[in-house]
VEXVEXMI-597541 format. One line per field, with one value per residue (C-alpha): residue number from 1; residue in one letter; x, y, z. Coordinates in steps of 0.2 Angstrom, whole numbers, plus 5000, padded with zeros to 4 digits. Each point is the difference from the previous one (the first is absolute). Layout:
% VEXVEXMI-597541
num = (NUM|...)
residu = (a|...)
px = (X|...)
py = (Y|...)
pz = (Z|...)
END
This chain:
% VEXVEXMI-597541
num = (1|2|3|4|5|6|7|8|9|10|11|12|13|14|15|16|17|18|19|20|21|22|23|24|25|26|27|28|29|30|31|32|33|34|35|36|37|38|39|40|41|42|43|44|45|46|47|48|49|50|51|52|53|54|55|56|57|58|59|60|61|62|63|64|65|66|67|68|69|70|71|72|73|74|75|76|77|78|79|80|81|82|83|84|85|86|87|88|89|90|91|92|93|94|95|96|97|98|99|100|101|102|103|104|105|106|107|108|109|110|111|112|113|114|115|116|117|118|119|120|121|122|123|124|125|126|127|128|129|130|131|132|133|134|135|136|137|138|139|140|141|142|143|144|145|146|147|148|149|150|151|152|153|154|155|156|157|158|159|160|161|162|163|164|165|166|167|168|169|170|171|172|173|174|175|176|177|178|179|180|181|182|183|184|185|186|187|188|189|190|191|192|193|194|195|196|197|198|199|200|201|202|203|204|205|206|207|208|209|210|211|212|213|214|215|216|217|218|219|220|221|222|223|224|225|226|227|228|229|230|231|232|233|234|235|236|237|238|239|240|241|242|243|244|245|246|247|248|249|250|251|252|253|254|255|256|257|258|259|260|261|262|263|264|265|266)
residu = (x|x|x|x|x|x|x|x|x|x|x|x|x|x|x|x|x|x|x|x|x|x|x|x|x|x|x|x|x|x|x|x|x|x|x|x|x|x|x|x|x|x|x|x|x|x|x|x|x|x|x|x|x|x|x|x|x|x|x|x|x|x|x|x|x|x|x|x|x|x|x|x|x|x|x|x|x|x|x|x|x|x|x|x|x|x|x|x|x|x|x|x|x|x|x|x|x|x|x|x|x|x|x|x|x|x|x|x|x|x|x|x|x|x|x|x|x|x|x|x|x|x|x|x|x|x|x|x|x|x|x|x|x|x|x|x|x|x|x|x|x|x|x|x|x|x|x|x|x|x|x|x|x|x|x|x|x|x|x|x|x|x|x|x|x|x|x|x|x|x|x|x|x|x|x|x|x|x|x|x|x|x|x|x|x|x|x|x|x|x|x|x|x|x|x|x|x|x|x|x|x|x|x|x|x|x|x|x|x|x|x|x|x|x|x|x|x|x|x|x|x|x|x|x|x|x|x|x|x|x|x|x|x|x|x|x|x|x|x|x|x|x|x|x|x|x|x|x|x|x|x|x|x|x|x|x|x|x|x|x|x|x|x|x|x|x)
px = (5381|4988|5013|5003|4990|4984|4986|4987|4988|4983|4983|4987|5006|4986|4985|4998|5011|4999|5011|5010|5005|5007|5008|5010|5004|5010|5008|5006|5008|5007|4990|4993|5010|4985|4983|4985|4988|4981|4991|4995|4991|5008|5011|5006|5006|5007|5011|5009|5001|5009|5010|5005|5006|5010|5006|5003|5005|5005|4983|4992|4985|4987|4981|4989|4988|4983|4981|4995|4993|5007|4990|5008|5009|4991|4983|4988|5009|4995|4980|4994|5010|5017|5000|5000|5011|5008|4987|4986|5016|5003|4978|5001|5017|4992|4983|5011|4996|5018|5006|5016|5003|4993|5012|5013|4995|4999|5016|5008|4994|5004|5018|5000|4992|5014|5016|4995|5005|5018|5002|4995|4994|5017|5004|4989|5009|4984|4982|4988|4983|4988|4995|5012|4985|5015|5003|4985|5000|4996|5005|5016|5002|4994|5013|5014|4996|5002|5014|5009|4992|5007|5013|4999|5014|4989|4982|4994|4999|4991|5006|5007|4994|4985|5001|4997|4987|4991|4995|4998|4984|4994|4995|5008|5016|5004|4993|5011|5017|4995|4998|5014|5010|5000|5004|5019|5011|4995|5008|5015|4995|4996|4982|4996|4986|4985|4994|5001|4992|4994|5007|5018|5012|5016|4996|4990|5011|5015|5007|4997|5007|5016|5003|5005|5014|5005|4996|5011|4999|4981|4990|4984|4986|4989|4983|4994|4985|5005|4985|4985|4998|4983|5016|5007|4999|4998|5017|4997|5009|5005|4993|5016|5000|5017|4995|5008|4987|4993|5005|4987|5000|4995|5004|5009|5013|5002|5005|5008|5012|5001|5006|5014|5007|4997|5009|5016|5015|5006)
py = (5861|5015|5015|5003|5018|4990|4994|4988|4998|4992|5005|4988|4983|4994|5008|4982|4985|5003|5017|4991|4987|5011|5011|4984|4995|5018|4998|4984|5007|5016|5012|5007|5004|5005|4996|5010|4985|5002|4991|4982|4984|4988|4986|5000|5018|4997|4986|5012|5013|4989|4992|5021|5004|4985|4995|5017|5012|5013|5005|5014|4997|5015|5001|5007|5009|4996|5006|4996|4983|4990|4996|5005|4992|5008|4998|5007|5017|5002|4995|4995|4995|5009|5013|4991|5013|5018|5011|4991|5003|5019|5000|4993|5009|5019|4995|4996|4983|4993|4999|5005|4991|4985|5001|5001|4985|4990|5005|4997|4982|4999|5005|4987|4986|5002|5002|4986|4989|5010|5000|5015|5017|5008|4990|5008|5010|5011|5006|5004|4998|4994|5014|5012|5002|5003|5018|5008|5011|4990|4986|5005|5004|4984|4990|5011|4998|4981|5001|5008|4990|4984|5004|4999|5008|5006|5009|5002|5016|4996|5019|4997|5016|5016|5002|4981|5002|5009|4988|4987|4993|5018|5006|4985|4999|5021|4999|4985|5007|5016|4991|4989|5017|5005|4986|4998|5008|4983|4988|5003|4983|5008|4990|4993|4992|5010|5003|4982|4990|4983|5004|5002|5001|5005|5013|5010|5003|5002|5017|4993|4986|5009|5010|4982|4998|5020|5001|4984|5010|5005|4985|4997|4989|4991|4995|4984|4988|4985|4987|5016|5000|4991|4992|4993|4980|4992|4992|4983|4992|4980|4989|4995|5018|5003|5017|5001|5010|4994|5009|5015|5017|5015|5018|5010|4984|5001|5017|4999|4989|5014|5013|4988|5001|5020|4999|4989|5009|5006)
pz = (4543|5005|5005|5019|4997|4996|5011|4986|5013|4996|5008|5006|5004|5011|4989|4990|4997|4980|5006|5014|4986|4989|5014|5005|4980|4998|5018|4994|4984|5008|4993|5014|5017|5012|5002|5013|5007|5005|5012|4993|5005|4989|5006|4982|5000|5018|4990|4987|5015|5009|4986|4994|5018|5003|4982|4993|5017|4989|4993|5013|5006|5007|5001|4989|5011|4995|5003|4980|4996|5013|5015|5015|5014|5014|4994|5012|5000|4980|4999|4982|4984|4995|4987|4982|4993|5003|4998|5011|5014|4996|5001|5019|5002|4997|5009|5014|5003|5001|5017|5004|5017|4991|4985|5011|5008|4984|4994|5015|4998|4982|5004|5013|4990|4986|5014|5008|4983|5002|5018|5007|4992|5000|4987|4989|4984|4997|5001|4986|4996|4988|4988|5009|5013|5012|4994|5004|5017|5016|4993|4996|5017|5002|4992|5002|5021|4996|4991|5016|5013|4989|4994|4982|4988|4986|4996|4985|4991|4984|4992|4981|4991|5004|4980|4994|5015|4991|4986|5012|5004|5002|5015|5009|4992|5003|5019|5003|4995|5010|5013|4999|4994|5019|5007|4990|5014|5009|4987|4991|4987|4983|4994|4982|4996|5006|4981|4994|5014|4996|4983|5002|4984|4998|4986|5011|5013|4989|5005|5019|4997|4991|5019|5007|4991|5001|5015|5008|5021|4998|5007|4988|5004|4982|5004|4993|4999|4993|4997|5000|4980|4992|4989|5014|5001|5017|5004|5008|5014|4997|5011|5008|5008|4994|4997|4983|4989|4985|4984|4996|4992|5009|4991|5016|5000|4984|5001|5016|4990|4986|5016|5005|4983|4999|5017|4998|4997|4983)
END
């Protein structure tokens, strides 16, 4: 059972159905307790998003705010192809050519896209983004508007550590915790994660990890991406739709299932 303290949340349901797959396997061992959803065009991943809301109503669901890799839902606002990766987004951010008014638009559709699965956008739990994109200034003030005009309880603060920044993913990893250093007064939720994305075990984040149980009135948030590994297999999905995953390995389950045992009580 994941301790009342602990938000697992995984990133990026939406980006490809290998990912959504393995999102839904952990959901339906327990492993996970909240997930953050980006736009999609897949009746597929419509399916398990549906089957998550209404047979598991105790997993949270937000929206992974997302200008990175997935095309967006207002199109003519956003000419060309979407950035391949973070540093072609930091390029157009710093030459100015990312649009605030325009973002705020595409978010505000993203946010509505994924309420209407829940019934509205109050319903929301959270608001992040893809490659913590939300932190940087205007577009913080971009997402942390929407979260007041919706409603939403909770914005990420990816902030774990200024010192481990520094050995991360240099210059990058540094200017991301600074930034995300300022923003802490805005959410109480202490982060883990940030220094093993897309690579998460339970070794690396052991002294983090340790806090949860210390710590049983702190609220914590674990970042996850199940499914995002070259290891990972591609769950399939039996013809009869029954939604029951075939059998597969992926390595963040694997240690997903390692953090449950850590966690239970002694």
């Amino acid at each position: 059972m994941i301790p009342a303290n602990l938000t697992i949340n995984a990133d990026d349901f939406g980006i490809n159905l290998k990912a959504s797959r393995w999102i839904f396997r952990c959901i339906q061992e327990g492993l996970i307790n909240s997930i953050s959803v980006m736009p999609f065009r897949c009746d597929e991943q419509e399916k398990l998003l549906k089957a998550i809301i209404s047979d598991y109503p105790q997993v949270k669901v937000g929206v992974h705010l997302s200008l990175i890799e997935t095309d967006p839902l207002i199109a003519q606002l956003h000419p060309g192809l979407p950035p391949r990766d973070y540093r072609e987004f930091l390029l157009r951010y710093f030459s100015g050519k990312v649009n605030l008014k325009s973002v705020y638009a595409e978010w505000k559709a993203q946010v509505g896209f994924v309420g209407q699965f829940l019934g509205g956008v109050s319903h929301l739990s959270h608001l992040d983004s893809h490659q913590h994109v939300h932190v940087l200034p205007g577009l913080w003030q971009v997402a942390s508007r929407l979260q007041d005009e919706c409603g939403i309880a909770r914005l990420r603060v990816p902030y774990e550590s200024l010192r481990r920044g520094l050995f991360h993913q240099f210059p990058f990893g540094p200017a991301l915790q600074a930034l995300a250093y300022f923003r802490r007064r805005h959410e109480p939720t202490r982060f883990i994660g940030i220094f093993t994305s897309m690579r998460f075990t339970v070794t690396d984040n052991l002294k983090a990890l340790s806090q949860v149980r210390l710590k049983p009135d702190t609220p914590f948030e674990l970042m996850v991406h199940p499914g995002q590994s070259p290891e990972s297999g591609n769950p399939a999905i039996p013809s009869d739709t029954s939604l029951n995953l075939q059998m597969g390995v992926d390595p963040e389950m694997e240690e997903l299932r390692q953090l449950h045992f850590f966690l239970s009580p002694r």
